[in-house]
C-alpha positions, 0 to 999 in steps of 0.5 A, a space after each residue: 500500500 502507498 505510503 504518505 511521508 510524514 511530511 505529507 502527513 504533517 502537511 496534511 494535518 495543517 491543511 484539516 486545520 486551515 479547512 477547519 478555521 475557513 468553514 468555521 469563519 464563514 460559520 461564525 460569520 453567519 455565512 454558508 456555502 452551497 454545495 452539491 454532489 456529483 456536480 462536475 461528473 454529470 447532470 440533467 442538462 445537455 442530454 446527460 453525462 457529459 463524457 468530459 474526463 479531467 485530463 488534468 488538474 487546471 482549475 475550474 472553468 465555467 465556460 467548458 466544465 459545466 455544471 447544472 447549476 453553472 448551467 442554469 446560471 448562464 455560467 456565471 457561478 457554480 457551487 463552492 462545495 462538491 460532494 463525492 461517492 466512493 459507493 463501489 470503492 469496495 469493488 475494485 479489485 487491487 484498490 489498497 494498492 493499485 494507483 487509482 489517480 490512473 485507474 480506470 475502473 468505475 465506481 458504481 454510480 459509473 464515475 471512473 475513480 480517476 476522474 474523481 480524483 482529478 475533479 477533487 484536485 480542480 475544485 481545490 485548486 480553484 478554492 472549492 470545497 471537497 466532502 466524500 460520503 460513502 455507500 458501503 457495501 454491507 461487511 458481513 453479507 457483501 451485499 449493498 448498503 441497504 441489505 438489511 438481511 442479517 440483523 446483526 451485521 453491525 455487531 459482526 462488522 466491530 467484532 474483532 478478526 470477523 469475517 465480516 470485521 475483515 472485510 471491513 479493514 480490507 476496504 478501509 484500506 481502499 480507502 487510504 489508498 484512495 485519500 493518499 491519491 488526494 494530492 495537490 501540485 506540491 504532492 501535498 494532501 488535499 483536505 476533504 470532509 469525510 461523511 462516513 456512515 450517514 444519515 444514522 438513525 434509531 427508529 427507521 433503519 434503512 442502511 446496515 449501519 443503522 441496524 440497531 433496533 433489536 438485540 442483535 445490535 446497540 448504539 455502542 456498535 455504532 460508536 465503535 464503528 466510527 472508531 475502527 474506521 476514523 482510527 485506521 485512517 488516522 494510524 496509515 497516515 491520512 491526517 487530511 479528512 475532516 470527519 463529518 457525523 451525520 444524522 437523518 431527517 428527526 422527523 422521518 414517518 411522521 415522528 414529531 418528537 425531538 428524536 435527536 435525543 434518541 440518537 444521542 447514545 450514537 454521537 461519536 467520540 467528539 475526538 473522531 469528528 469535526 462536523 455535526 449535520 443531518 439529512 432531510 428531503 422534502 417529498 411527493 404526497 400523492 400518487 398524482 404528483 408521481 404520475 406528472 414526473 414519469 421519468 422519476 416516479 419512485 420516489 418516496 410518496 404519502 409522507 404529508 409531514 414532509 410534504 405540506 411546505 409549512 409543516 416542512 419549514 416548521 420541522 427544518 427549522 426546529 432540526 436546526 436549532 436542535 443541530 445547533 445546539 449539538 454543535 454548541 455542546 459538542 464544540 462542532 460545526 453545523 451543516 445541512 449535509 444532504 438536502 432538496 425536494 422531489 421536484 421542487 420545481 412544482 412550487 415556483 418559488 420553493 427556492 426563494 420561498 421554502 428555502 429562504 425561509 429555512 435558512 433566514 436567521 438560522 446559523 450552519 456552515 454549509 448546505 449540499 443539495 444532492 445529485 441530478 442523476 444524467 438522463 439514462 433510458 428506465 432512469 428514475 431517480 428524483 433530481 435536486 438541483 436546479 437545471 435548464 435543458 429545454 432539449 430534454 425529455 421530461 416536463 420540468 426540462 422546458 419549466 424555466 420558472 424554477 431555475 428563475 426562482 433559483 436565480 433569484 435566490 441566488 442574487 439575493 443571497 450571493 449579490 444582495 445580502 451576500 450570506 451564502 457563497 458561491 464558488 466565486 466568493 468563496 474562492 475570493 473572500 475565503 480561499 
């Protein structure tokens, strides 16, 4: 396995430390910045994937590396954190050890590792921000990160010398491999937030790490889950991350109570991470507003506590003081890590509206949309950022009011009252 010099490590551990004070000045300064996932690899608008492979590391431009949201902006901005998926990592043969910077190989959201590298190193060195989560495989029955089928696959997984705990090393490994590939121009290491293990919840397990509802697994297995992971990279030298904890939506099915004092047995230690934030979509209520959106038509329906737009900016707004106060006690920084709505473009001014009124005086260091999945023939996956393709198949292509509301939100925002920033500001003001 390639080895980072101490050096390297050194230098790694410094740029964490500046990322750190830089997300934490906007905080303190009651900014944030907008992020989205997968930006840069592919989206909705111009039919798709792109086929634009970073054959270098030049930074960012609007007029060739397009994003939607740059799109939609008629390339005046682009968003100032990038989020990335190591879902599929596990998979590559060799990881641990193999050069991934030149590897071809794909991850299982069809992104070339290499690409992803190289897009890593452009957003950093055009004053970008990197975040990576990861949908893990399932360690004890190598299945995807929602099989659910052995209940006590978390209890297995932080047994130590399992099989299950084995395979788990194994792929951490890849991991290394894979943050030591994060290198700069100097061959220093590029800091990146790292969201492993997210959306964590008690009550409505849907990834296997989230299986702790019965005896088989406890909230302790969880704790030491972060531990074996965060101290592995730490002991082979990847001093670069910082650890995000994330929680999802308090409020999933409906349960109003403040549920985050269900999950407080889960928090980490406050040493292995950095980072504190949640998760939570606004859905479809009826089958009717599905059956409008046949390109992505399974999607979450019949949850009315998300749905209805005062009740969700209701809940928003309690999970951010709830954040908050976490991060207060915890001496953290906030942030919304995932969020959006299943066509949002059906509430013309969800963004200058719902949102705007989610964030008004309400404190986090950064907010990350997620991914617009490219336009592939059976594609149903819901899509999160704003985009205009008036060439492309679905109703919502040639629908401009919602990216002229996005815009809107952007000028207020980035221009007017300057509070949230962009890639351009950040880079200018806080690079």
């Amino acid at each position: 396995m390639p080895t980072l010099t101490q050096q390297q490590i050194d230098a790694g551990k410094s740029a964490a430390d500046s990322l750190h004070a830089r997300l934490n000045k906007i905080y303190q300064q009651d900014m944030l910045v907008f992020g989205n996932q997968d930006s840069l690899a592919y989206g909705r608008s111009n039919g798709g994937w792109r086929g634009k492979s970073p054959t270098n590391i030049n930074a960012i431009d609007l007029t060739s590396d397009l994003t939607d949201i740059s799109i939609a902006l008629d390339n005046n901005d682009a968003p100032g954190l990038y989020g990335w998926d190591l879902i599929g990592l596990e998979d590559i043969a060799n990881a641990a050890t193999i050069d991934l910077s030149k590897s071809s190989a794909k991850l299982r959201n069809n992104i070339p590792v290499k690409d992803v590298i190289a897009w890593i190193r452009k957003v950093h060195k055009s004053g970008g921000i990197n975040t990576v989560c990861w949908h893990m495989r399932n360690p004890s029955t190598k299945g995807d990160y929602n099989d659910l089928s052995d209940p006590a696959a978390l209890a297995k997984v932080v047994t130590a010398n399992s099989s299950a705990n084995k395979n788990l090393i194994s792929w951490l490994d890849k991991a290394v491999n894979f943050f030591s590939c994060l290198l700069d121009d100097n061959g220093m290491p590029i800091p990146v937030i790292f969201r492993p293990y997210h959306e964590v919840t008690n009550f409505a397990a849907f990834f296997w790490w989230n299986q702790i509802n019965d005896t088989n697994a406890t909230a302790s297995d969880y704790q030491q889950l972060w531990e074996i992971t965060i101290s592995h990279l730490y002991d082979k030298g990847i001093s670069h991350l910082l650890n995000a904890f994330c929680m999802n939506d308090f409020f999933i099915e409906g349960n109003t109570g403040k549920t985050f004092d269900r999950v407080r047995a889960m928090i980490p230690d406050p040493s292995l991470y950095d980072i504190i934030g949640f998760d939570a979509y606004q859905r479809l209520n009826t089958q009717e507003q599905q059956n409008n959106h046949p390109q992505c038509n399974t999607s979450q329906i019949g949850d009315a506590y998300n749905y209805d737009s005062n009740n969700f900016i209701s809940r928003m707004r309690q999970q951010m003081d709830e954040i908050n106060e976490l991060a207060i006690e915890f001496h953290k920084i906030p942030a919304l890590t995932e969020f959006g709505a299943d066509y949002f473009f059906d509430d013309s001014s969800w963004w200058t509206n719902t949102v705007q009124q989610i964030i008004a005086d309400k404190n986090i260091a950064y907010l990350m949309t997620w991914r617009n999945p490219p336009y592939q023939e059976g594609d149903q996956s819901p899509y999160y950022s704003a985009y205009y393709d008036p060439q492309g198949p679905d109703l919502s292509d040639k629908n401009v009011d919602f990216v002229n509301d996005f815009i809107e939100f952007y000028n207020s925002n980035a221009y007017t009252n300057q509070r949230i920033l962009f890639l351009k500001e950040l880079s200018n003001s806080f690079g």
